[in-house]
C-alpha positions in Angstrom: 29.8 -12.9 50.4 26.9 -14.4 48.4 27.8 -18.4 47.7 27.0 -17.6 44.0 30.1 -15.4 43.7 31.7 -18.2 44.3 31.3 -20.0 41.4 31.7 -18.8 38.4 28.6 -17.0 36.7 26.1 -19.3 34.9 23.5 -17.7 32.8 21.7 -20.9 31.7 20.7 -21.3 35.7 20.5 -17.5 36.2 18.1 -16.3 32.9 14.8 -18.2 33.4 14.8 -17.7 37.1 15.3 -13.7 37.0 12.7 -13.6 34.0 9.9 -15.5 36.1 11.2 -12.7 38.9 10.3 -9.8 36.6 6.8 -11.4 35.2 5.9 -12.1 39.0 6.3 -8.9 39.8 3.6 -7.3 37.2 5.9 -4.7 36.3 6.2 -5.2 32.5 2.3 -3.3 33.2 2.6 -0.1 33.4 -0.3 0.1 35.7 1.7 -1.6 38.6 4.4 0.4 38.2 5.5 2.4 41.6 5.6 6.0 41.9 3.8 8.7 40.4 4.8 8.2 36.8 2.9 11.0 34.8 4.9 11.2 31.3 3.9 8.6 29.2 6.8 6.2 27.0 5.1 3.5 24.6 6.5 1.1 22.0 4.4 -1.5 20.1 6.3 -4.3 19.3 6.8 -4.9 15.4 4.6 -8.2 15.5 6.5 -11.3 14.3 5.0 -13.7 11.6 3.4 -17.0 12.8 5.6 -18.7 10.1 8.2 -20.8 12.5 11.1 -20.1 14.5 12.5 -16.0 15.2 16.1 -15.3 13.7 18.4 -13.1 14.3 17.2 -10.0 13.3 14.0 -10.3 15.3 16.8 -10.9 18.0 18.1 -7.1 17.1 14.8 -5.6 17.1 13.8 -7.3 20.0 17.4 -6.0 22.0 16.7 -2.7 21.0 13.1 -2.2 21.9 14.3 -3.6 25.6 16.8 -1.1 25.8 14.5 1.6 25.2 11.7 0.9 27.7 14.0 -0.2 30.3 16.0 3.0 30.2 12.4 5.2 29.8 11.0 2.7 32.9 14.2 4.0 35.2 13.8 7.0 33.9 10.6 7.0 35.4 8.1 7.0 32.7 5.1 4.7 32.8 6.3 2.3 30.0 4.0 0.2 28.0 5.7 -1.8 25.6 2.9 -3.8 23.9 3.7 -7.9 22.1 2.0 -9.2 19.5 1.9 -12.0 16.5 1.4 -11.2 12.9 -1.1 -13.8 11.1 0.9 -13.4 7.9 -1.6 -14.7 5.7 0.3 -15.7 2.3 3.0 -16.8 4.1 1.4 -18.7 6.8 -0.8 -20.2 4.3 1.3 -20.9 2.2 4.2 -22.8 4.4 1.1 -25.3 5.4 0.4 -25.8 1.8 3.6 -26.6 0.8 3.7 -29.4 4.1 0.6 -30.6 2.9 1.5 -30.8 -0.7 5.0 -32.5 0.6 3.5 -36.0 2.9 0.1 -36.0 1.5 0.2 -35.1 -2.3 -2.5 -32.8 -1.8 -3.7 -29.0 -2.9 -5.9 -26.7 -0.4 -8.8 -27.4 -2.9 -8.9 -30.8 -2.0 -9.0 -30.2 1.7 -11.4 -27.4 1.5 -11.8 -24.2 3.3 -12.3 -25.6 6.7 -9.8 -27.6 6.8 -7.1 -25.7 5.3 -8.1 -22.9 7.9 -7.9 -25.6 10.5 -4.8 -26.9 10.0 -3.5 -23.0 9.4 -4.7 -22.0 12.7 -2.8 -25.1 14.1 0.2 -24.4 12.7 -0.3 -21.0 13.5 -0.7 -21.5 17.2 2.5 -23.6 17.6 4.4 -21.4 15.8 3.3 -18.4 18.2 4.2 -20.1 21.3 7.5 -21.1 20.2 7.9 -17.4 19.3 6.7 -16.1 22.8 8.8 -18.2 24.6 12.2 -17.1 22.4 11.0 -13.5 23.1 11.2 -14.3 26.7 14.5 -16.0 26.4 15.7 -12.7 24.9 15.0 -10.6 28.0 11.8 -8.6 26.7 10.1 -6.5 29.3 7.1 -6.4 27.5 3.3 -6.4 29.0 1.5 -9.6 28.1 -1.1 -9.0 29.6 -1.6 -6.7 26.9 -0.5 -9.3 23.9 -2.4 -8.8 20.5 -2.5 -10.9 17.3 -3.8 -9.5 14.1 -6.0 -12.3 13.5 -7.9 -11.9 16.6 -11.8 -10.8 17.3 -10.5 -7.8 18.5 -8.6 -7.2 15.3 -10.4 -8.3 13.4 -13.5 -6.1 14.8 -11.0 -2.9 13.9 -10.5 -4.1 10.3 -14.1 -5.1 9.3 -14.9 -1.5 10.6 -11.8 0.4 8.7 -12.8 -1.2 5.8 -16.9 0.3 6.1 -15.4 3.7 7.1 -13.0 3.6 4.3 -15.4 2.2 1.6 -18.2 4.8 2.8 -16.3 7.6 2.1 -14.9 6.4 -1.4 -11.7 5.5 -0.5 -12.0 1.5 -1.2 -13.1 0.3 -4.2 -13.8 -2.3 -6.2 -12.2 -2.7 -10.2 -10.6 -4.2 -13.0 -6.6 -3.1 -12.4 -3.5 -4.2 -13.3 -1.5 -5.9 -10.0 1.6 -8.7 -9.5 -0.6 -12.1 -9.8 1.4 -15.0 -8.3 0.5 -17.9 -11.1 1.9 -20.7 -9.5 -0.1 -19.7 -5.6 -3.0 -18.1 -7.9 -3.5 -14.5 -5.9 -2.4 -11.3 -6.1 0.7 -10.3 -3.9 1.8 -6.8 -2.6 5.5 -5.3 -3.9 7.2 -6.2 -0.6 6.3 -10.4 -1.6 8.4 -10.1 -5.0 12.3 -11.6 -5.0 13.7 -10.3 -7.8 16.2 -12.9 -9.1 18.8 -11.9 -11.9 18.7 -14.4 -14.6 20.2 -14.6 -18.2 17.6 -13.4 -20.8 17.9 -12.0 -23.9 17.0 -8.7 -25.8 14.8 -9.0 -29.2 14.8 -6.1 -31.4 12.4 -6.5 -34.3 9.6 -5.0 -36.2 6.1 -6.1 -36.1 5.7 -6.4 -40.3 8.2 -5.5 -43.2 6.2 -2.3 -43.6 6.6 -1.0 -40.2 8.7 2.0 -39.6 9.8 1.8 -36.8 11.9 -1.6 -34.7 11.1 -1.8 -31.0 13.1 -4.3 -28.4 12.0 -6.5 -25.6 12.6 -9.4 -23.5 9.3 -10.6 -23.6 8.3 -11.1 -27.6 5.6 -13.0 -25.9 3.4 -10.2 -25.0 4.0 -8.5 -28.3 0.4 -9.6 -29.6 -1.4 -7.7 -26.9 0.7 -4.1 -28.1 -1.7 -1.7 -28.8 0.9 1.1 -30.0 4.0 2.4 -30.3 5.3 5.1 -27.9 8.4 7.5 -28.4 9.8 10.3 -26.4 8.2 13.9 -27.9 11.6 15.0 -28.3 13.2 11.9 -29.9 13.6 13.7 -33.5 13.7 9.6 -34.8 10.6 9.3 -35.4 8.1 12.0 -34.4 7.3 12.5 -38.0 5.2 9.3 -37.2 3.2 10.0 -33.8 -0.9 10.0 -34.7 -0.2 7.0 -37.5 -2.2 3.8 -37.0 -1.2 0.5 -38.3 -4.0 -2.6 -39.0 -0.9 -5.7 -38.7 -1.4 -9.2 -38.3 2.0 -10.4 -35.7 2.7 -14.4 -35.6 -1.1 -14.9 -37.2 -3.1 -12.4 -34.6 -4.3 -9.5 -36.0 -3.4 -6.4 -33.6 -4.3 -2.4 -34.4 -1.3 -0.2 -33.2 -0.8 3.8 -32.6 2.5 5.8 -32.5 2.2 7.9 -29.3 4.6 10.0 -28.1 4.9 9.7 -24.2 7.6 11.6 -21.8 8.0 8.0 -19.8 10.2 6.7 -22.7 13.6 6.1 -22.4 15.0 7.3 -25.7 18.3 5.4 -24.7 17.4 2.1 -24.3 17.4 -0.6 -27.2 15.5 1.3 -30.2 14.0 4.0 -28.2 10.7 3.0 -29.2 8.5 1.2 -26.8 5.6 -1.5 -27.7 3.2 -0.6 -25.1 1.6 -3.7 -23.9 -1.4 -2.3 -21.1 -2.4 -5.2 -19.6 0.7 -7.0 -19.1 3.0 -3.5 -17.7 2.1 -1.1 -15.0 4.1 1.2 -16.9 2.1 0.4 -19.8 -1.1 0.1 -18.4 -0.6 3.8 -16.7 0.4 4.9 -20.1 -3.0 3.5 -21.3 -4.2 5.9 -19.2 -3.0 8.6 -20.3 -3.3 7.8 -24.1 -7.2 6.4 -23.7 -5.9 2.9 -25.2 -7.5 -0.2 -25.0 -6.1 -3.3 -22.8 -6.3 -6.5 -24.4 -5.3 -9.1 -22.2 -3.0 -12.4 -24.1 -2.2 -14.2 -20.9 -4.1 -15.7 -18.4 -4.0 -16.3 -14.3 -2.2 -19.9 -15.2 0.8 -17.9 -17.4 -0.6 -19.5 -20.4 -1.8 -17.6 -23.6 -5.3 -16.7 -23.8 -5.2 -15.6 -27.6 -3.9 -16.6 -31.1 -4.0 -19.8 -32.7 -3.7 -23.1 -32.4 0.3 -22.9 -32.6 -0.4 -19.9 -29.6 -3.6 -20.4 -27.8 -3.1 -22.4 -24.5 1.2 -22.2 -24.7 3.1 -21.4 -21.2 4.5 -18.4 -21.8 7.9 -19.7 -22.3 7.0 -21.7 -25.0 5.2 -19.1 -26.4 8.2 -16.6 -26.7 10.3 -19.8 -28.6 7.3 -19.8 -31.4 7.3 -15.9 -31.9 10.8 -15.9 -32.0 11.0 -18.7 -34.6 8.2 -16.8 -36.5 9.9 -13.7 -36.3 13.4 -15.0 -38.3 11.0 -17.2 -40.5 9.5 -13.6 -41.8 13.1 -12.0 -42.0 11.6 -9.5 -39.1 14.1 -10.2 -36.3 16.8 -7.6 -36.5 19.2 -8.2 -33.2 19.3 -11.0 -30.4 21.7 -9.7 -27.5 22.5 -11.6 -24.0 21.4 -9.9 -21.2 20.9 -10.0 -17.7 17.4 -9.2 -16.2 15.9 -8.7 -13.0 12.8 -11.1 -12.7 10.4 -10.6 -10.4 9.4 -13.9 -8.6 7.0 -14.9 -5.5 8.6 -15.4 -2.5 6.6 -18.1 -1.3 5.9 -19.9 -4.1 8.8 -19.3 -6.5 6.2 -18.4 -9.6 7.5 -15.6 -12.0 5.0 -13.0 -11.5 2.8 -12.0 -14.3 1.2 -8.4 -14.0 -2.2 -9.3 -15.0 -5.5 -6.7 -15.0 -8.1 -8.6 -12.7 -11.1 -7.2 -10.9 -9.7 -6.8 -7.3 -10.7 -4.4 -4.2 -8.5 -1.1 -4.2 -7.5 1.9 -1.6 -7.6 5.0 -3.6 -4.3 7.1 -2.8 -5.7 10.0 -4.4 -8.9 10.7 -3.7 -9.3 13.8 -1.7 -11.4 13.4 1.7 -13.6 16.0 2.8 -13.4 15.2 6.9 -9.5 15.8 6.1 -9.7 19.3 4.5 -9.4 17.7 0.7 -6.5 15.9 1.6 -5.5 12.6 -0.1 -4.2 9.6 1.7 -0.9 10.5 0.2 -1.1 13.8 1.8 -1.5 12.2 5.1 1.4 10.0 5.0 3.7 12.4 3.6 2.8 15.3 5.8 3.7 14.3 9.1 7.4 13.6 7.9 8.1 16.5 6.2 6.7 19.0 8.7 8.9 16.9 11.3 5.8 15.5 13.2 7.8 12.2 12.7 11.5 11.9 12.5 13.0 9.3 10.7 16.5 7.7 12.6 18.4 7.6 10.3 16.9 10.7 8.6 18.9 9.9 5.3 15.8 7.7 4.9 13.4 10.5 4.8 14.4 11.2 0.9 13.7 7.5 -0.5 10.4 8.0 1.8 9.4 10.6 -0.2 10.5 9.4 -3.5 7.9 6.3 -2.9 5.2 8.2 -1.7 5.2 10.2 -4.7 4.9 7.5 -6.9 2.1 5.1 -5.2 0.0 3.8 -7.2 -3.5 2.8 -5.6 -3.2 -0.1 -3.0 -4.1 -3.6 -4.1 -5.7 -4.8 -0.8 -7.6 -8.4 -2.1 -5.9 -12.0 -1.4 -7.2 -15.0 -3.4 -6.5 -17.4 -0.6 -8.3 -18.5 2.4 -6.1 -17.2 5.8 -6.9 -14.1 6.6 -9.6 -11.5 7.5 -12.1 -12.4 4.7 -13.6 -9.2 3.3 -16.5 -8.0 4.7 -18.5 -7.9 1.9 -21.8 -10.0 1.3 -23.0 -10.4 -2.5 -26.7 -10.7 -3.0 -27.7 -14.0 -5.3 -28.5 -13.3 -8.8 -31.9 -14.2 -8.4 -34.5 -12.9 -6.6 -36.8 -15.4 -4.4 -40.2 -13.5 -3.9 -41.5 -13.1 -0.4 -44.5 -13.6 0.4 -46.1 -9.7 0.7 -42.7 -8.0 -0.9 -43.6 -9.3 -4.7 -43.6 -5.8 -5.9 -40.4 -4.4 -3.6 -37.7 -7.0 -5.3 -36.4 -4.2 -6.9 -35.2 -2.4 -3.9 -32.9 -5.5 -2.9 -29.4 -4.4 -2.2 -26.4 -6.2 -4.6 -23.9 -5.6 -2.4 -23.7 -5.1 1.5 -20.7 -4.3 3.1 -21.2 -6.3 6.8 -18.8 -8.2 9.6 -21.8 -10.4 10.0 -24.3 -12.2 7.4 -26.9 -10.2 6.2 -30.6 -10.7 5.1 -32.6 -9.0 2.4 -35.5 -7.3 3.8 -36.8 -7.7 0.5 -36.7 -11.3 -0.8 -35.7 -14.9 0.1 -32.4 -14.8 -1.6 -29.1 -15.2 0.4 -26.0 -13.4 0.6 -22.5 -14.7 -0.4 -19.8 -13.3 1.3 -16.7 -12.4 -0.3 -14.1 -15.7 -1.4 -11.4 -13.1 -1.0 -9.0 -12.2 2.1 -7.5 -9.1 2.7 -4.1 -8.0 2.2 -1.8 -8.7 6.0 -0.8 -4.5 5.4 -4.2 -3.6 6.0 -4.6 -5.3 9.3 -0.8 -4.7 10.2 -1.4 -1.1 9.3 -3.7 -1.1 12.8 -1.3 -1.8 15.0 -0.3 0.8 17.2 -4.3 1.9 17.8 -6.2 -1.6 17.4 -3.7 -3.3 19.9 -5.5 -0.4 22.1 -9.0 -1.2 21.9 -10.0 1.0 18.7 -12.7 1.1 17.2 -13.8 1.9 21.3 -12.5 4.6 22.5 -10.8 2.9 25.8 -8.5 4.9 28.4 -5.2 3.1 27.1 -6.0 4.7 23.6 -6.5 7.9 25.2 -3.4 7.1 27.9 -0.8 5.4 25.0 -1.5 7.0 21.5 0.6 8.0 19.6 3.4 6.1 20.1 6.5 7.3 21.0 8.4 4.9 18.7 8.4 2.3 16.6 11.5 0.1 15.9 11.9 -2.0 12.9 13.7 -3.3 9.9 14.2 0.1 6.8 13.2 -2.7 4.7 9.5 -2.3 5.6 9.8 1.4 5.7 7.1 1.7 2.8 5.0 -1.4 3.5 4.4 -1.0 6.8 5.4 2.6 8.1 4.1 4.5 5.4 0.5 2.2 6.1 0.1 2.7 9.6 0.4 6.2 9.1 -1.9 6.3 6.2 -4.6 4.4 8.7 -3.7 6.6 12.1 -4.1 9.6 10.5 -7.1 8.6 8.6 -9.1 7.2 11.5 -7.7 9.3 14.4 -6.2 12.0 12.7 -3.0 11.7 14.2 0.3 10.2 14.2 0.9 6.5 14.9 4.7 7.4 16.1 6.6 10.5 17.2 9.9 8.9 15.9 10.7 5.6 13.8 13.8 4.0 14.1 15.0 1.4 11.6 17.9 -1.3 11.8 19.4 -2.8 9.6 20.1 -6.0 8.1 22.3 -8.8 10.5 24.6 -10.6 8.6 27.2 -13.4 9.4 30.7 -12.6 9.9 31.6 -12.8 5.9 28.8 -9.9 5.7 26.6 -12.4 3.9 22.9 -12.4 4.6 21.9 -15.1 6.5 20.2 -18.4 4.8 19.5 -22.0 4.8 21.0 -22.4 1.6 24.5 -21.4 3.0 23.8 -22.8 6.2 25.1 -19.9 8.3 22.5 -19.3 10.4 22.7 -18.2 14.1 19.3 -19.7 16.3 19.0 -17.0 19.1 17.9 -19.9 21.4 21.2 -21.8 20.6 22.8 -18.6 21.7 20.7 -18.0 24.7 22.1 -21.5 25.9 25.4 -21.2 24.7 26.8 -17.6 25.7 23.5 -16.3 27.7 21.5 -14.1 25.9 22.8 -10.8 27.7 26.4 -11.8 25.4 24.1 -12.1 22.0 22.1 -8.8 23.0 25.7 -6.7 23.7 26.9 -8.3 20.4 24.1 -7.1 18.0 24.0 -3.9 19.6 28.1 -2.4 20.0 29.0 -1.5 16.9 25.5 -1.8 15.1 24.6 2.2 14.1 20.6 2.9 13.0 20.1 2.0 9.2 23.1 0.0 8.7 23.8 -3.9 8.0 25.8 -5.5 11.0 28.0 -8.7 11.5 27.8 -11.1 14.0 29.8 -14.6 15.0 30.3 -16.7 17.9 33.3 -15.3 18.3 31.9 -11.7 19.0 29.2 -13.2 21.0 32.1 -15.2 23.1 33.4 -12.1 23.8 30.5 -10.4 25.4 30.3 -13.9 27.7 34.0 -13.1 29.1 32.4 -9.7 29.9 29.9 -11.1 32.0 32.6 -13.4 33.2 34.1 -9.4 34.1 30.9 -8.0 35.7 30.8 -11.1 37.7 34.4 -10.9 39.2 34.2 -7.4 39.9 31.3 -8.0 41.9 33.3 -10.5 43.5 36.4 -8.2 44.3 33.9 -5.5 45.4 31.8 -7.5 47.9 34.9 -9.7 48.7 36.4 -6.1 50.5 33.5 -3.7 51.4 31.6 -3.7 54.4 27.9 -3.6 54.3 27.8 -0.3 56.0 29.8 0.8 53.2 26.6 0.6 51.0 25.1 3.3 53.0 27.2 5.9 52.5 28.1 8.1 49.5 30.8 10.3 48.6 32.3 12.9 45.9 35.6 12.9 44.7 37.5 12.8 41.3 36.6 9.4 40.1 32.7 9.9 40.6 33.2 13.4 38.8 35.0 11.8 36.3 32.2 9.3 36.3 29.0 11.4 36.6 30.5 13.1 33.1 30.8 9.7 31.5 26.6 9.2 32.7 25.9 12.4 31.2 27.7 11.2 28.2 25.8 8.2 27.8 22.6 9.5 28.7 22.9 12.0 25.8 23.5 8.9 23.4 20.6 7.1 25.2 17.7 10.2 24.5 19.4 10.3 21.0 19.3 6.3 20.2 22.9 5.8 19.8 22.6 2.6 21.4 25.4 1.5 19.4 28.1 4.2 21.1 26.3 3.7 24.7 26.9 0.1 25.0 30.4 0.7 23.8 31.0 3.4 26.1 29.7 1.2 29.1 32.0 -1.6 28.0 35.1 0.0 27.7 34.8 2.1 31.1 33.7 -0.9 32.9 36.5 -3.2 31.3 39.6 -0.8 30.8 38.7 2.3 33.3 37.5 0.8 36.5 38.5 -2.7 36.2 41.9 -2.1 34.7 43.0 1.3 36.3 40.6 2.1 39.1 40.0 -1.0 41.1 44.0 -2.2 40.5 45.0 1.4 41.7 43.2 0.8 44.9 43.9 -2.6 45.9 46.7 -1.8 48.1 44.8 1.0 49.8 41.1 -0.4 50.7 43.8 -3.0 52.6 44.6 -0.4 55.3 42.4 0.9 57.6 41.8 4.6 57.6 39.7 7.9 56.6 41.3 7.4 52.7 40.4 3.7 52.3 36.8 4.1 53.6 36.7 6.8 50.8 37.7 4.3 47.9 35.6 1.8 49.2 32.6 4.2 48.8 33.6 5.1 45.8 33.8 1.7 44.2 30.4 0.7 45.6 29.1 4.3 44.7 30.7 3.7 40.8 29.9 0.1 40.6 26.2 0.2 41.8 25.8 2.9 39.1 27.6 0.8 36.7 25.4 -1.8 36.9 22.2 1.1 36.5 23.6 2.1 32.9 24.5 -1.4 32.0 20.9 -3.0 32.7 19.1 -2.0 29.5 21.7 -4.0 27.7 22.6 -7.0 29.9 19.7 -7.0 32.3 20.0 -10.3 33.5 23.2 -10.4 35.0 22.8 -7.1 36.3 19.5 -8.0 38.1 20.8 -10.6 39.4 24.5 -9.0 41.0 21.4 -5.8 42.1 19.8 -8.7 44.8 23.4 -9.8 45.9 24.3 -5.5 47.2 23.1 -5.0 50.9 20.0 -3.1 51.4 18.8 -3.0 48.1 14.9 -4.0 48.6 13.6 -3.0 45.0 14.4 -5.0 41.4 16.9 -3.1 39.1 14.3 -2.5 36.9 12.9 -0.1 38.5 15.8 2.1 40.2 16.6 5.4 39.1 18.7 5.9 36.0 21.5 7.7 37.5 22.1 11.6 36.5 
């Protein structure tokens, strides 16, 4: 018997030494794999933010994206499961600032851009190694040779050249549009940025002058001297004997022009029915601008402060500006109802600002715009399409309907950053004036304005520089790359033409719109195909109270502490039994302490086993009712395997390992494989015939002890790894 088995099993000692194993022998590569692997199984890892440390839902994702290409690798598929980093850039930028602004009492401004970017990519680079090094801990069979970060030249040579393609065919644009601007960090942030916090508020229901007909209500009395009209719901018999009337009103001293409009948007149920339509501080409103070809007068600036009114207004936070319209509104006998409430307010998750939705000239994807190459078809067209004609299945496929819901109602992606990490847009401004050259005096006029360009351009023309860009591009639009840039695109290489699409991609439903629905927007604009065949989405893991996990209640689980602590095979068995596709999970030590006592199991069988076979035993192999009994239960998990029930297989495994053969079989033959005989040699073969397979099914999940009881069994000469799944 091996000496190991004689100790009890150690998985601090056993991890790192069976992970250095698998990297030495270049099989996470799909091109060193052995046999002649023709069908194709690829996965591109859901790349991580550069922002610190991985948690415990990285921990999930990465579990289940092992189990996957493990299974599909003994299953004799040529694998590629491709690793990667995620730049981040507003958070990654703005965790540094915050550092910065914490021991040195400085802003970015005062640094300048080269610094800031230098210290960013610093951080940055730290924070990627400690993440490739958890991954590792975890178990990931993943090809690094292969490993990608969005913010590299490759990258960033497939995003400058999107971004051309895109603009050329009058997808991107540049205008003045209403986004989520981020006062305190001064940018623009994408939906998926915004916390929205409930706070106490309260609802104002007033009129704008004695002589108004009609009250309207609001939380924000604030933005009341940038309404432009009134709108009511067609049918709202209230007050349509009003729609088409203007009103010249003067509201807390600023004159304001509104129109009654009647507008199907409107909820006639809420406060008076009657909406003050504010366009540059709503995206409802602002759409409803749209429609009603009103103006947009803008009454806050980028620092929440009021750009308009007088001196008791002009230059007030916005806060203070609500207190003074309030106080003006009883002073006038206009303020009808004050009710307690409580609101939803959206906030920036990095910075903690209240958003303000403010109309700023920023660069935009139009969502609408039909493309010729793609038979009229608008980018919303492409991402919808591939789900609904079941191209792409959603697991679960409950999803599919809130997939659809949001498609419908895109508005056109905000893809500008005001900060300085990032890929900076390609886009070079020609100075506003001309310097002749010599010879060119009468050709100034043909100078270009703008150039779109990865590198600095030069004006054939005249003397005069161009200025890139200050702006970066939203993280989304590189992200949105993934699964073909991480494949050499925009070349066309053999591993784009060997791995594309995807078979899968594995990630949190909370990004289901973010990211999904933008990677599928990009592959099927650039390639015109599908980035994925299936998406599979997990859910949230919570501690063992089913609270989400946070530093403010200090119940936070480190992977790594867990890795140490239980091994990391206990932590991947406890996020995975019991953890169905979609849905939020729980996990405690206590779980986790449970999956170490069934290594503890695997190890004693092994022990037992080895203990009282021969090793000529190995050799042979034998039918009978326990491998028929068994062969059904492969069969069984198999099925739950191609289906991604994960969540039933590893439960399966675990009770027919624990309770069938260690429980019933192995104790019902204890006394026989004693004796010497035709009908002991038969169990014997049958235990090492049931175990060795045991150990096959088991490996995606636990594949470190597994690997490492594989090199104990006489006569096995290859790794685990790369057996045959048994069928």
């Amino acid at each position: 018997m091996n000496e190991k088995l004689l100790k009890p099993y150690d998985p601090k000692n056993t991890e790192k030494r069976i992970y250095k194993l698998w990297e030495e022998s270049g099989f996470f590569n799909p091109d060193n794999l052995p046999g002649d692997r023709k069908e194709v199984f690829t996965i591109m890892m859901p790349p991580p933010n550069v922002t610190g440390v991985l948690h415990m839902g990285h921990a999930l994702m990465i579990t289940l994206e092992d189990i996957i290409i493990r299974y599909k690798r003994m299953q004799g598929y040529k694998t590629l499961w491709l690793p990667g980093t995620d730049h981040a850039a507003i958070a990654t930028q703005s965790k540094v600032e915050k550092e910065i602004q914490k021991k040195e009492e400085k802003s970015r401004h005062d640094l300048g851009r080269e610094e800031i970017l230098k210290r960013i990519n610093a951080f940055a680079k730290q924070s990627h190694d400690t993440i490739i090094s958890q991954i590792k801990v975890m178990g990931a069979s993943c090809d690094w040779s292969r490993e990608a970060f969005t913010l590299d030249d490759k990258r960033n040579l497939a995003v400058n050249t999107m971004f051309k393609k895109m603009y050329n065919d009058g997808l991107i644009y540049r205008g003045n549009r209403i986004i989520n601007w981020d006062p305190k960090g001064q940018t623009t942030i994408s939906d998926d940025e915004i916390v929205y916090e409930e706070r106490d508020s309260k609802l104002y229901t007033f009129k704008y002058s004695k002589d108004f007909p009609i009250s309207i209500s609001t939380s924000r009395p604030e933005t009341k001297i940038g309404d432009v009209a009134v709108a009511i719901h067609p049918n709202d018999k209230r007050y349509t004997e009003f729609v088409g009337k203007e009103y010249d009103l003067e509201f807390c001293g600023v004159p304001i022009h509104i129109k009654i409009i009647a507008d199907k948007e409107v909820d006639p149920e809420f406060g008076t029915g009657a909406l003050g339509v504010t366009p540059a501080h709503s995206m409802i409103d602002w759409e409803m601008a749209d429609r009603h070809n009103l103006p947009r007068p803008q009454v806050i600036n980028e620092y929440a402060k009021m750009s308009v009114g007088k001196e008791n207004l002009l230059g007030k936070k916005t806060i203070e500006a609500r207190e003074i319209i309030v106080e003006w509104l009883q002073s006038e006998g206009l303020l009808e109802k004050e009710e307690d409430i409580k609101q939803n307010i959206a906030t920036a998750e990095r910075t903690g600002g209240i958003i303000e939705p403010l109309p700023k000239l920023q660069w935009f994807i139009n969502v609408n715009k039909q493309i010729k190459e793609r038979n009229n078809k608008t980018l919303k067209d492409l991402m919808r399409e591939p789900f609904e004609n079941g191209e792409i299945k959603i697991i679960p496929d409950y999803f599919s309907k809130t997939y659809f819901h949001w498609i419908e109602n895109l508005r056109d992606w905000c893809i500008s950053r005001q900060i300085w990490y990032g890929h900076r847009i390609p886009v070079w401004y020609h100075e506003p004036i001309c310097i002749t050259k010599a010879g060119k005096e009468d050709q100034i006029n043909k100078c270009l304005e703008m150039i779109i360009s990865a590198e600095k351009p030069t004006c054939e023309y005249c003397d005069a520089i161009y200025i890139q860009d200050e702006d970066t591009l939203d993280t989304w639009f590189s992200s949105g790359l993934w699964t073909f840039s991480t494949l050499g695109w925009p070349e066309k290489t053999k591993d784009l033409a060997t791995f594309h699409p995807t078979d899968i991609l594995e990630t949190g439903y909370e990004i289901l719109f973010f990211w999904i629905a933008r990677m599928v927007l990009m592959s099927e604009y650039a390639l015109g195909e599908i980035p994925f065949k299936n998406v599979f989405l997990h859910g949230t893991v919570r501690d063992a109270k089913g609270r989400k996990m946070s530093k403010s209640l200090n119940n936070g689980i480190d992977p790594l502490e867990i890795a140490d602590k239980f091994g990391s095979d206990a932590g991947r068995m406890a996020l995975v039994v019991g953890t169905a596709p979609g849905t939020d999970s729980k996990i405690s030590e206590e779980k986790i302490r449970g999956y170490k006592n069934f290594a503890n199991k695997i190890w004693n069988i092994t022990r037992f086993i080895l203990d009282n076979v021969n090793e000529d035993v190995f050799e042979n192999t034998i039918q009978n009712k326990l491998t028929k009994e068994f062969d059904e239960m492969i069969e069984d998990i198999t099925s739950d395997m191609e289906n991604y029930r994960f969540h039933l297989a590893s439960e399966k495994i675990y009770q027919y390992i624990w309770h069938r053969f260690a429980d019933e079989i192995i104790e019902e033959t204890k006394e026989i494989i004693k004796t010497k005989g035709k009908k002991a040699e038969e169990k014997k073969i049958a235990l090492v015939l049931i175990w060795t397979n045991c150990l096959k099914i088991l490996h995606p999940f636990m594949p470190f002890i597994t690997e490492e009881i594989w090199s104990m069994i006489p006569n096995n000469k290859n790794l685990l790894m790369i057996e045959k799944w048994p069928s």
